[in-house]
C-alpha positions in Angstrom: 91.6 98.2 143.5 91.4 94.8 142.0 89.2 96.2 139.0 92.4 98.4 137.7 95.2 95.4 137.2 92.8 93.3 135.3 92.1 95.5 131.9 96.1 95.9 131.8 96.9 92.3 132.9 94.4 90.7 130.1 95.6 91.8 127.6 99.4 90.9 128.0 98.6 87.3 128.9 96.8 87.1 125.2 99.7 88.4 123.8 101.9 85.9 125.5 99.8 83.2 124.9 99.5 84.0 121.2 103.6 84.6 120.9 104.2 81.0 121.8 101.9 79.4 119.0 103.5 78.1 116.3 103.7 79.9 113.0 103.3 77.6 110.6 104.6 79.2 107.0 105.5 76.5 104.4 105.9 77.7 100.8 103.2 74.8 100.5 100.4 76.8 102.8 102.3 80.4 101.8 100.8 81.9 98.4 102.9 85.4 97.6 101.4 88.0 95.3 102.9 88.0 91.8 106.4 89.7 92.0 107.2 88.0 94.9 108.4 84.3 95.4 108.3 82.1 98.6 111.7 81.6 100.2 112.9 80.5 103.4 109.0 80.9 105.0 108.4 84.1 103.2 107.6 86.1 100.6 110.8 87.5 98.3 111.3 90.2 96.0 111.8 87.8 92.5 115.0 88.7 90.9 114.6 89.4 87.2 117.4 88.5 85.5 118.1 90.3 81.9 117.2 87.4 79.2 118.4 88.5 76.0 116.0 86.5 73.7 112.9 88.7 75.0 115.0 91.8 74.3 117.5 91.5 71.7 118.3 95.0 71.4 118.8 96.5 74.5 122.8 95.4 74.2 123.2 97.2 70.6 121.3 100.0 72.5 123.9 100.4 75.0 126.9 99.8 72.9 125.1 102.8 70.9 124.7 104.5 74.0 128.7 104.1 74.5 130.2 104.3 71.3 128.4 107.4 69.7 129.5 110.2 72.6 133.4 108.7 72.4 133.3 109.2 68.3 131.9 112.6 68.8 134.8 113.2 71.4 137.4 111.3 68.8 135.9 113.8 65.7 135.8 116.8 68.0 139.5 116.2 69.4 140.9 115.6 65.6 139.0 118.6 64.5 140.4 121.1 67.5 143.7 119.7 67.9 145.1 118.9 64.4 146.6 121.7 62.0 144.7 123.3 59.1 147.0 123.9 56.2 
């Protein structure tokens, strides 16, 4: 009877015993794979912000984006709307 209490007793100790260590996780000891950054004790996601002298054209790409479809609307809406004479 004793033999049954010790394989499910063991085993729980450990764990309690290892639960009350302290972590130690400094961003000194801490290195995060690339894409990641240490904060507050951990690994974060890095936040890449848009940096428009590596990329100079996206913005004229978007204003592209936005301007051609509302002349097309403009043209088409002249062209449908307005009287031929």
């Amino acid at each position: 009877m004793q033999d049954t209490w010790v394989p499910g007793t063991l085993p729980l100790i450990f764990g309690l015993l290892s639960s009350l260590q302290p972590t130690v996780n400094t961003c000194d000891i801490l290195s995060c794979p690339e894409g990641f950054m240490c904060c507050e004790n951990e690994c974060c996601l890095q936040r890449n912000i848009w940096d428009p002298a590596k990329d100079p054209f996206r913005i004229l790409f978007i204003l592209t984006c936005i301007i051609f479809p509302l002349l097309c609307i403009c043209g088409l809406h002249h062209y449908l709307l307005t009287s031929h004479y």
